[in-house]
N, C-alpha and C positions, 0 to 999 in steps of 0.2 A: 448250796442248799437248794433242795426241790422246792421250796416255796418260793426263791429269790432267782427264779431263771431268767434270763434275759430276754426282753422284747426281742426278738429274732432278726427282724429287718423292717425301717419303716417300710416298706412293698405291703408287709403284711397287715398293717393298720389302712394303706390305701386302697388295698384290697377287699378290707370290711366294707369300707365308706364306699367304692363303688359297686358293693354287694347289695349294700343298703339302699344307694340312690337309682339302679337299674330302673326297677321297678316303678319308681316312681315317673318316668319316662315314658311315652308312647310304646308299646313292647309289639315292633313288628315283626312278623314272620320273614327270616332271611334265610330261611333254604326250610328244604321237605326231606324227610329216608322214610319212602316208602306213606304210610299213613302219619308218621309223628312230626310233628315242626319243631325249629328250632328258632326262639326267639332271642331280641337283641340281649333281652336281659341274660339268657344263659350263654350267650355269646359274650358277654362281660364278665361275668363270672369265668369262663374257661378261660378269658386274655389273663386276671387277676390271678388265674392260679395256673400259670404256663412256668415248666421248669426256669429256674434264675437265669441258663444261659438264652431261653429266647424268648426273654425279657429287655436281651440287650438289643433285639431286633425293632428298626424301625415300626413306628404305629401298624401302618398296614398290612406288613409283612407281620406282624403280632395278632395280627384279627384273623389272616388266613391259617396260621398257623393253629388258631385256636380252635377254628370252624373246622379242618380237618382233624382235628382231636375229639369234636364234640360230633361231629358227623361218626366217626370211629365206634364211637361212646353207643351212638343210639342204633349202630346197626347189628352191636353184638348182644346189647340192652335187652333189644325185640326178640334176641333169639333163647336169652335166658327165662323171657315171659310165655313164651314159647312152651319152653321145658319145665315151666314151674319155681323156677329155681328162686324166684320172691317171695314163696308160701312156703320155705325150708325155716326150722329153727334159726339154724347159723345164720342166715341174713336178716331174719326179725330180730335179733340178739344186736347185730352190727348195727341195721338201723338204728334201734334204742340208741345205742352208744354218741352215733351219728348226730341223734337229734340232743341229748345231753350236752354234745360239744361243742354245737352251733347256737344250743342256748346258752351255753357260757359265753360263747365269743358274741353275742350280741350284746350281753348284760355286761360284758366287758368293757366293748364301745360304747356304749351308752353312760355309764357309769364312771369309766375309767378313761377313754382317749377322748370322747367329746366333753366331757365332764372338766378339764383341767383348763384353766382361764389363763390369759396372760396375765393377769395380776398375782396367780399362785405362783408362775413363774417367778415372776422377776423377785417377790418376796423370795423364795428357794434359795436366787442367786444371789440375794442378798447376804442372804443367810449364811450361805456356802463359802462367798469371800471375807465375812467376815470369821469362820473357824479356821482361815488358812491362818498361817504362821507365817512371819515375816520373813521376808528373802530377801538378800541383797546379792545385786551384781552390779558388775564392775566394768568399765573401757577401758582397754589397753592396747596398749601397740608393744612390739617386742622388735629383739634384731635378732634371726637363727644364724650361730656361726658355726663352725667344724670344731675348735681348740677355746681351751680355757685361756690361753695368750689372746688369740684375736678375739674373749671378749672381754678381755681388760684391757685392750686397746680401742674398742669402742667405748668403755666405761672413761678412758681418758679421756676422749674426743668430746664426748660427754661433758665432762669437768673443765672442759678446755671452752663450753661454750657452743659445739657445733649441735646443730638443729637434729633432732630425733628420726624425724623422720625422713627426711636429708640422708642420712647414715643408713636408715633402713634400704633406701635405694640401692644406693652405693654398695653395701658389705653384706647383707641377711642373703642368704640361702632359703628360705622361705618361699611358698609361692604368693604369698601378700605383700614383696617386698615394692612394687609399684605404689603402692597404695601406700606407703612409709611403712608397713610393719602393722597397719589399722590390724584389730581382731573384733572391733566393734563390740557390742557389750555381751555377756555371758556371767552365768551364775558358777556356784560350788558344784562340783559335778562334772563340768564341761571339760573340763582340760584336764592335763597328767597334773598327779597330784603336787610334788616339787614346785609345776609352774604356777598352780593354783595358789598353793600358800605365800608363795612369794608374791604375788601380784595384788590376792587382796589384804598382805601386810602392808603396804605400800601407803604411804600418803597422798592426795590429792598432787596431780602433777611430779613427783618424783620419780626419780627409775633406779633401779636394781644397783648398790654400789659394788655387789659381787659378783661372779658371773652365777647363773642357773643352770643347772646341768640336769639334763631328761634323756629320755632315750635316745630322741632327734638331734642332740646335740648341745651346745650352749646359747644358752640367754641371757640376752639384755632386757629386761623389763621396763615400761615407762608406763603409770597409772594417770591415763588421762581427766575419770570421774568415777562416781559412785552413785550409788541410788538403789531406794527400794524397787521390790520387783514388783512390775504393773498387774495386776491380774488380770485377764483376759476380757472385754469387753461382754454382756451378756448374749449381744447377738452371735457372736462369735463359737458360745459355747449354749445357745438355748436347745438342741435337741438334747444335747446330754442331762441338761437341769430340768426338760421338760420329762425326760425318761425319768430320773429322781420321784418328780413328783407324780408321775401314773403308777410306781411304784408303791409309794405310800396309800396310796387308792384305794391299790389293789390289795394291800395286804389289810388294811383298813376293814374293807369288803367282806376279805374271810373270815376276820375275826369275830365280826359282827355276824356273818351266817354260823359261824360256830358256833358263839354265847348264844344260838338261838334252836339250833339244832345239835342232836346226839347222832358224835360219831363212834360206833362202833367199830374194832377192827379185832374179827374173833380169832385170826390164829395170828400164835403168840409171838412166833417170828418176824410177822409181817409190823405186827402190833408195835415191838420192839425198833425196826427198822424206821419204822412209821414217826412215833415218837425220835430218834436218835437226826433223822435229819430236819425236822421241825421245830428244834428245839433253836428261841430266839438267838444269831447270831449277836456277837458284841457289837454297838455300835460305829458304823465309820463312815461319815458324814461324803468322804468323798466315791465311796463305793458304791456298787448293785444298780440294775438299771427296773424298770419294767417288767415284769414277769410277761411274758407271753401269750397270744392266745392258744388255744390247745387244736394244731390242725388234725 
């Protein structure tokens, strides 16, 4: 949905915040083209918006890069002022557009990414761990063999007493077999299905009295523990619950300039279109991030 696009990259909310604070800073003159200067603050503004691959360049190798773009900028700029070509319709029109867009992306930041507190947060992720649905996973150790004989002669060895993971050394095919056969814990999902159901059949410490057969071959199963699944700590996952919540912001934002304003959309196609993808998604608590600013 066009109203539910995703924030694009944090770069580009860093990119506001050092648009915004430029200015507020000593704004010295670092280079001349001709009669026009170039100051630090539009020097910050060019680092902020340097294609994503040289962004991966070191800081100062970032400033030069950017100072020959913005030197670039003002020496072909002068030649359009030159020819007139800022008093054409077409660039009055763009401009417009230009400044529309920079005043959403202000009213954005402002509103929407400086606007969101760590206390909205962590309610959010409160809120979020509690619509999840219970999970359980499981710790097991297994024995990979070749034949369904050799693993019912580990299922013997087994009933006879010898040590699990002992035997995994000794006889699994596995590359965990150092380790006894460890698989450490994992949910429904993780593994081939056959292994899956077999393992969280299992009782606490028990193992498989039949062999399990997958595509890798036969298993011996041994279910060390059980437990619900941890959810993710918040720090862990606070950019995505912070995206959530600039989300609801944002959509917040428009509805309220909507009820407040008429939007007309005169031809009937558009009008159609318009309505069809605006229309409220069903709710789902773990989806949609941040709508974006509009570059």
């Amino acid at each position: 949905m066009l109203r539910h696009k995703l924030l694009a990259t944090a770069a580009l909310a860093v990119a506001l915040s050092l648009g915004a604070s430029a200015f507020a800073q000593e704004d010295a003159v670092v280079a001349k083209v001709g009669d026009l200067e170039i100051r630090q603050s539009e020097l910050d503004l060019a680092v902020a918006n340097l294609d994503p691959q040289l962004q991966q360049l070191p800081d100062e190798q970032k400033r030069v890069a950017a100072l020959s773009g913005a030197i670039d900028v003002k020496l072909l700029a002068q030649g359009a002022v030159e020819e007139g070509l800022g008093e054409t319709e077409d660039f009055k029109k763009r401009m417009d557009y230009i400044k529309d867009r920079e005043l959403h992306n202000s009213y954005f930041r402002k509103h929407v990414v400086d606007a969101v507190t760590d206390q909205e947060v962590k309610a959010r992720y409160e809120k979020e761990i509690a619509a999840l649905p219970k999970q359980e996973e499981v710790n097991a150790r297994h024995i990979l063999v070749k034949t369904e004989e050799e693993a019912k002669a580990v299922i013997a060895d087994l009933d006879a007493g010898k040590d699990f993971a002992e035997l995994a050394k000794a006889k699994s095919e596995d590359s965990n077999k150092d380790d006894g056969g460890d698989l450490g814990w994992f949910s429904k999902g993780r593994m081939v299905p056959e292994f899956e159901e077999a393992a969280f059949a299992l009782e606490k410490g028990a193992y498989t009295k039949t062999p399990v057969k997958s595509q890798f071959g036969f298993h011996v199963i041994k279910l060390e523990d059980r437990r619900d699944v941890q959810p993710p700590a918040l720090d862990q996952v606070e950019p995505q619950v912070r995206q959530l919540v600039m989300r609801d912001k944002y959509l917040a934002l428009i509805e309220k300039a909507k009820a407040e304003q008429t939007v007309e959309i005169v031809d009937e196609t558009l009008r159609k279109g318009y309505e069809d993808v605006n229309k409220a998604p069903e709710a789902d608590p773990a989806a949609g991030e941040a709508p974006a600013p509009q570059q």
